[in-house]
MARFIKOL-539112 format. One line per 3 residues: for each residue x, y, z of C-alpha. Coordinates in steps of 0.1 Angstrom, whole numbers, padded with zeros to 4 digits, always signed. Example, Ala and Ser with C-alpha at 12.3 -4.5 7.8 and 13.67 -1.06 7.14 Angstrom:
// MARFIKOL-539112
+0123:-0045:+0078; +0137:-0011:+0071
// end
This chain:
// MARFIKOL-539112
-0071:+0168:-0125; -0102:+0187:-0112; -0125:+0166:-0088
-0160:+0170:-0099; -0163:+0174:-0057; -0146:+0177:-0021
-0149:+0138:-0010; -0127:+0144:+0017; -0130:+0179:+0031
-0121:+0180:+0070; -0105:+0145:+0070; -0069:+0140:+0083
-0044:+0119:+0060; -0009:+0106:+0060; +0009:+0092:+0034
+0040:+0076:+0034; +0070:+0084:+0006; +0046:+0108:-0011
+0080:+0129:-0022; +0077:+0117:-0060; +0058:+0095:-0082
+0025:+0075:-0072; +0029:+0091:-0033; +0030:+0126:-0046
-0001:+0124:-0068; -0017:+0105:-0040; -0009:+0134:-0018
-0019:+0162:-0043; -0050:+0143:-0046; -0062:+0140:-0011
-0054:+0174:-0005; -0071:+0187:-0036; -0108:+0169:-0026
-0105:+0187:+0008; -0082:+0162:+0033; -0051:+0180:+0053
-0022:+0162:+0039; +0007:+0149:+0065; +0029:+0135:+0043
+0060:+0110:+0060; +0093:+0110:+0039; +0125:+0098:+0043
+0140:+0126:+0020; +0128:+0157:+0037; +0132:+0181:+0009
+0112:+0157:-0021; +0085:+0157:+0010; +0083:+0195:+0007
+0086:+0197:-0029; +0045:+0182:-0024; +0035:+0201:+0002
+0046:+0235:-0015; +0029:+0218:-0047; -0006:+0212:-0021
-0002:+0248:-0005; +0000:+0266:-0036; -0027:+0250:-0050
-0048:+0262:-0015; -0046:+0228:+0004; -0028:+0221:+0039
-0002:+0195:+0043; +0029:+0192:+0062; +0059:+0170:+0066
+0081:+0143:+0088; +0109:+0135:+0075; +0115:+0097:+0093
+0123:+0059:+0074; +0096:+0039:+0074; +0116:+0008:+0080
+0130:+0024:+0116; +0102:+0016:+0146; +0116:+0042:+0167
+0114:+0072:+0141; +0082:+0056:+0132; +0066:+0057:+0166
+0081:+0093:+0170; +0065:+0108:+0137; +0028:+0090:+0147
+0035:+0107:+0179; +0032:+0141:+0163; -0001:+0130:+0142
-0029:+0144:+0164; -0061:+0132:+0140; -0060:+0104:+0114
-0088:+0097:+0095; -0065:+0082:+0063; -0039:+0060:+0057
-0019:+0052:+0030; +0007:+0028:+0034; +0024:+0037:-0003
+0063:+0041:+0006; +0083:+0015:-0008; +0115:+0005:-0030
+0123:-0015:-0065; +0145:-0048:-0067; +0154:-0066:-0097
+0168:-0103:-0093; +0160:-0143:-0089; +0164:-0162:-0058
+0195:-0174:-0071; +0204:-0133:-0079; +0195:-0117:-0045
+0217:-0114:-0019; +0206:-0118:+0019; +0219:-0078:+0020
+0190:-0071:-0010; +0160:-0091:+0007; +0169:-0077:+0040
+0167:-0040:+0022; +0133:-0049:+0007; +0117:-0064:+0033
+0124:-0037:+0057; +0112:-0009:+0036; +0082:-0027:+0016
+0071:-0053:+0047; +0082:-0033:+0081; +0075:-0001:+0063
+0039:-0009:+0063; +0036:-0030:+0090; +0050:+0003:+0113
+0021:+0025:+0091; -0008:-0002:+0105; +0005:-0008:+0143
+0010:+0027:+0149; -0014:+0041:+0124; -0048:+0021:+0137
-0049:+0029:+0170; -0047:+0070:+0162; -0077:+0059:+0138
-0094:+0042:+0162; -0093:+0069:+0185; -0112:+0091:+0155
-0139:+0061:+0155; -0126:+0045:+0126; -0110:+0052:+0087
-0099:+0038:+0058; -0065:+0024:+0051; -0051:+0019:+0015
-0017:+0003:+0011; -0002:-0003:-0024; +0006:-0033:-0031
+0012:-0047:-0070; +0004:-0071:-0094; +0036:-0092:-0084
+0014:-0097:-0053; -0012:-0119:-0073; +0011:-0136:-0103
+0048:-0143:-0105; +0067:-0115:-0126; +0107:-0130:-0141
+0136:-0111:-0118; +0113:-0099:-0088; +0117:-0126:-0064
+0119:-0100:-0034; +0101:-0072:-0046; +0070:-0098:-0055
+0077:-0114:-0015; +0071:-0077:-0001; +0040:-0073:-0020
+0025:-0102:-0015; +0030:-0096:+0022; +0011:-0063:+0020
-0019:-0077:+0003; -0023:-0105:+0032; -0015:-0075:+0057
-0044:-0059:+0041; -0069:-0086:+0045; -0057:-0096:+0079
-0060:-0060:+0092; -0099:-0057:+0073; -0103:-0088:+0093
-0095:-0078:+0127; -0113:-0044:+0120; -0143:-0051:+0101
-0163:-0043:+0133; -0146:-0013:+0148; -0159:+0009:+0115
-0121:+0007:+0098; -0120:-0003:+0062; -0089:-0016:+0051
-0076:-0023:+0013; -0051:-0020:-0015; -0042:-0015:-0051
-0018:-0035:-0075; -0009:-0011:-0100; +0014:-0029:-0129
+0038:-0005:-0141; +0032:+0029:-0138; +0052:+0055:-0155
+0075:+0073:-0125; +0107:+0090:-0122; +0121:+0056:-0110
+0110:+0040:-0143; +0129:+0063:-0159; +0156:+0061:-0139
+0156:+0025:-0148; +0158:+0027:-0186; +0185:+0050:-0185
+0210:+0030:-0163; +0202:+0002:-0179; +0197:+0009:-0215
+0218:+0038:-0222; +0210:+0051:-0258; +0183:+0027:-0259
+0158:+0047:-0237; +0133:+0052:-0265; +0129:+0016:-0276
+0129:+0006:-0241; +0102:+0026:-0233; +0083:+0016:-0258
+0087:-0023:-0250; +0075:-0020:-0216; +0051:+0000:-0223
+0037:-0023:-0249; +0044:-0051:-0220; +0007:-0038:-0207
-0024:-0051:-0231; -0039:-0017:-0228; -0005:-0007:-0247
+0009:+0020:-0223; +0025:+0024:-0189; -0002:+0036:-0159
-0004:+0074:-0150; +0004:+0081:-0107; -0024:+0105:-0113
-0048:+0072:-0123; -0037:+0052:-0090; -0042:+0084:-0068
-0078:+0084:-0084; -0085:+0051:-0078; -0068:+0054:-0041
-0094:+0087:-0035; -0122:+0068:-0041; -0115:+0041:-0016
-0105:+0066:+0010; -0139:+0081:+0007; -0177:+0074:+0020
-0186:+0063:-0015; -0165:+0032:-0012; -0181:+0025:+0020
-0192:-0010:+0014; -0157:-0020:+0006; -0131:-0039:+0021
-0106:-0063:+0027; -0103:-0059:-0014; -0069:-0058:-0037
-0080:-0035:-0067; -0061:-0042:-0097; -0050:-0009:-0121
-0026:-0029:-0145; -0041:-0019:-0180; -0053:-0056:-0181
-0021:-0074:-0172; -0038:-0100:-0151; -0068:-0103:-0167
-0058:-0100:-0202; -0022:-0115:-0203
// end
């Protein structure tokens, strides 16, 4: 996708486990409507896969390879982040199970990738924004974070706590010129999604595919591309009057279901 225009040219980004999926086109996205791109991954090489993808398409980005969910390799990567004018908190993992299904091991897992993850992104992340006199923060949250979704006891948990992060950090904030929000995507078509059919559905990936897709009123899965749009915009001036806001892109799954 083409922007009709450079929203974000001479802003400083970061995005967290943009190696694939909905952080890559987030990433690409940025960088293509003029922000530099640092881009924190915990798999070094996926991280580079989008920064050659930003750099041959003439943007800048860079990478840190650190895990979100570890304070000191957190505090050590923000400490290489000179400017910050964007954040988006978008690293996160999967889980599929009950309360009666998930082990202590599982929530643990999910909590300190999805919850810690993001709560490392805002302590450390705020301050080098303040220091820039302010910014915009996204994090991506989900649907789960606003109804309850069969088998996603955990995964819904961790969402829900980034959309009250989000609102308590637009809160504390509104008056120090930082806006602060985040998306609940439904399900979006990604290499995990994939990755999910096929080791659970062997020979069945077509049907499959086709179910959850059909799961969405709209009748298809989201595109990473779409939430990257919608994450642009509220990085930008043009969403200026907005925060403290979860914006849903779920094909009409909470309205509609």
């Amino acid at each position: 996708m083409t922007p009709l225009y450079q929203r974000l040219a001479g802003k400083y980004s970061l995005v967290t486990g943009a190696g694939s999926g909905i952080g890559r086109a987030i990433a690409v996205r940025l960088a293509a409507e003029g922000a530099h791109v640092t881009i924190f991954e915990a798999r070094a090489e996926t991280g580079e896969q989008t920064a050659t993808q930003i750099r041959e398409a003439g943007g800048t980005a860079r990478v840190v390879a650190c895990d979100v969910s570890d304070t000191a390799a957190m505090r050590a990567a923000f400490e290489t982040v000179e400017q910050l004018d964007l954040l988006v908190n978008n690293a996160g993992i999967a889980h599929v199970g009950s309360v009666l299904t998930t082990t202590p091991e599982e929530l643990d897992r999910v909590y300190a990738v999805n919850v810690r993850g993001v709560y490392h992104g805002l302590h450390f992340g705020v301050p080098k924004l303040l220091t820039r006199g302010g910014g915009a923060i996204v994090n991506l949250a989900s649907t789960v974070s606003k109804i309850g979704v069969a088998d996603r006891f955990a995964y819904g948990m961790s969402k829900g706590a980034v959309h009250t992060m989000t609102l308590s950090v637009a809160r504390d904030f509104v008056g120090r010129n930082i806006r602060c929000n985040c998306v609940c995507p439904a399900r979006v078509h990604t290499p995990f999604v994939d990755g999910y059919i096929a080791k659970n559905y062997p020979g069945k990936e077509k049907e499959m595919f086709a179910t959850l897709s059909a799961a969405q009123p709209i009748g298809r899965m989201g595109e990473p591309e779409e939430v990257a749009a919608l994450v642009a915009f509220l990085c930008s001036d043009e969403a200026g009057f907005i925060t403290g806001s979860a914006y849903d892109i779920d094909g009409g799954v909470i309205a509609l279901r």
